[in-house]
C-alpha angles and dihedrals in degrees: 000000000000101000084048093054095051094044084057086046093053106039094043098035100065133114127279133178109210141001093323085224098065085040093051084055094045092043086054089044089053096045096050084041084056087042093058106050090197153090111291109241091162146017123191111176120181120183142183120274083249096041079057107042087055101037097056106070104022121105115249118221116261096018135081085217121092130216150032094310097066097038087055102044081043090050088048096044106039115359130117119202104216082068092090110205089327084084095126111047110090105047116139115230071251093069097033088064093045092052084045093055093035094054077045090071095058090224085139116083111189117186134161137222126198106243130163082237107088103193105048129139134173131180123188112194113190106197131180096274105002144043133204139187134193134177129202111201138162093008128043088237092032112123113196104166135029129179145172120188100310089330108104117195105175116022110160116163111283112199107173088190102070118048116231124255092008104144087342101098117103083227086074088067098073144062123242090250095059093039092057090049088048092054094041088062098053126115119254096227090049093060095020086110101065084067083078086066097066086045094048088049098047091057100058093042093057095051087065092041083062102032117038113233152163103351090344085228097145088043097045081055094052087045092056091051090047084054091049090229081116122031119231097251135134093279105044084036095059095044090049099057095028093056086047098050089059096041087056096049095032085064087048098250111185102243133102130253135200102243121200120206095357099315138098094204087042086057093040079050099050095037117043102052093055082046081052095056087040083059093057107028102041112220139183124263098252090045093050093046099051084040083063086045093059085049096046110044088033075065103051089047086062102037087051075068108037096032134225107294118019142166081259122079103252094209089057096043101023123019094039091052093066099041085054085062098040087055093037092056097045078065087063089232101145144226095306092055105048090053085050097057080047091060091044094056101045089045088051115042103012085115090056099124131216115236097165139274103305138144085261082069074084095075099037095048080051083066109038094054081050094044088049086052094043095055091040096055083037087056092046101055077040097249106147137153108265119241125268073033101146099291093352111108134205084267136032086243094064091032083062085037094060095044094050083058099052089049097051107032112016095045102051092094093046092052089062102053088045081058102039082059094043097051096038091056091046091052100054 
């Protein structure tokens, strides 16, 4: 199970420059680009309900525009697809404006469908002489299928009616309890790399508490310290540089985040208010790092329930939660505690709804990192929601079973009607 844990550690903690859902589209649209060699005649792009919802409101690095459109035309202009989800990054204002003239000639055409697969992605590219077509599913960086003209060079199974990795992960096949002492015996060089993600974070976070952006969450926050109307704690401390951190990526500033499952706000989420007790509480390196292992892979159990993208916001229900228990167990509370804290978040922000990425992330992520605070310090002083308490079940396990159902079946219809608003206000 170790080797299983890091593997998850390794292939869900790496760094990522955008809303990954934007830079998954834009990392399908430069590899088909690469595929074709070719001049681009034509561009069809269909995405998942959820790919869209996220993609439509949320700033794109490099641009002032916002939206699918431009990632796509920046992806088919200047991206390169080793790049990872880092595809991006490294755009001149050159290619900025390229991509800029090049999204002006509607050659793009985006459209979703609804399918039970969260995470899917397909470009079609038609050239003078050649066509190519690529899809993205299960994961944001996750090629399934390329192909060039008749020649396939990639064809695994796509089946758009199951969602990858739901009740499928090996972490599902622990408790809590077995998957912190896994975590307390690893080795610190094993996991020493996830410390680049507090200083990655950090980073962006500080860039909006100097620089007002996007909703200025994080700096109306630090405002309010200066003023001593909040004082500068572990609450008021992981909101504050949490909320930055989004404001900062939400306005597409062009700098790179450690995600966490899939998601950048997800890694800002599980990252920076255990960054926030470190501040204050100075720990070693080991404890810290094993501190950002409980988060992350705390994350990824309940995200193997909920999936990857939801109706629910996955930093409220999901990312905070495991911040709360790797704050919780740099208390040296226990077990018992951290599963407590557990119970407290789920019983607390498991209605938090996912409107798409969004400046406004800002505020929920706000939330989410004092919420994670609020049930850890809850868990320590052993105040924890009792069991059979609404959602809450007799263990942790079925308490992450039941939001998961919720997420993924009592939410579907929920997601639709998010979408169905969001889409009817950007169309007017």
């Amino acid at each position: 199970m170790k080797n299983i844990l890091l593997e998850i550690l390794k292939s869900e903690v790496k760094p990522a420059v955008g809303c990954t859902e934007p830079v998954a589209v834009a990392l399908a649209c430069s590899k088909a680009k690469e595929i074709l060699d070719d001049t681009i005649k034509e561009c069809s792009v269909v995405v998942s309900s959820n790919i869209y919802k996220n993609g439509m409101c949320v700033g794109i690095p490099g641009t002032e525009r916002i939206g699918l459109k431009i990632a796509c035309s920046m992806g088919l202009v200047a991206g390169k697809s080793s790049d990872g989800l880092r595809v991006l990054e490294n755009l001149t204002k050159q290619e900025v404006s390229a991509s800029e003239e090049f999204a002006d000639k509607n050659m793009i055409k985006i459209n979703s469908i609804n399918t039970k697969e969260k995470v899917y992605v397909r470009v079609d590219l038609k050239g003078k002489n050649n066509t190519s077509s690529v899809i993205i599913m299960g994961k944001h960086d996750n090629f399934v299928h390329i192909q060039k003209n008749d020649d396939i060079i990639i064809g695994k199974d796509i089946n758009l009616e199951i969602e990858e990795g739901i009740t499928q992960s090996p972490i599902a096949e622990i408790t809590i309890s077995e998957l912190i002492k896994e975590i307390e015996k690893f080795d610190f060089e094993d996991i020493k790399f996830l410390l680049e993600g507090i200083k990655m974070n950090e980073s962006i976070a500080k860039f909006a508490l100097d620089n007002k952006v996007g909703v200025g969450a994080g700096y109306g926050i630090k405002k309010a310290i200066e003023d001593n109307i909040l004082s500068d704690d572990l609450m008021n401390r992981a909101m504050m540089i949490t909320a930055a951190a989004s404001d900062a990526r939400m306005s597409g500033i062009n700098m790179p985040v450690m995600s966490s499952n899939g998601s950048g706000n997800h890694g800002i989420t599980a990252i920076l208010p255990i960054a926030a007790y470190n501040y204050l509480y100075p720990q070693s390196e080991e404890r810290l790092a094993k501190a950002l292992a409980i988060s992350h892979l705390v994350t990824a159990y309940i995200k193997n329930y909920t999936g990857r993208l939801s109706a629910v916001c996955g930093c409220g229900v999901a990312a905070s939660t495991g911040a709360s228990a790797g704050i919780v167990w740099l208390m040296d509370c226990g077990y018992d505690k951290i599963k407590g804290c557990i119970d407290n978040m789920i019983a607390n922000l498991s209605g938090m709804i996912c409107d798409g990425a969004k400046a406004g992330c800002a505020l929920k992520l706000a939330s989410a990192a004092s919420a994670a605070a609020q049930s850890a310090l809850m868990a320590k002083y052993d105040c924890i929601v009792p069991p059979l308490n609404g959602i809450v079940g007799n263990q942790v396990e079925e308490s992450i079973k039941n939001l998961g159902k919720i997420s993924t079946e009592g939410m579907i219809i929920t997601d639709e009607v998010i979408i169905n608003v969001m889409e009817s206000m950007n169309s007017n």
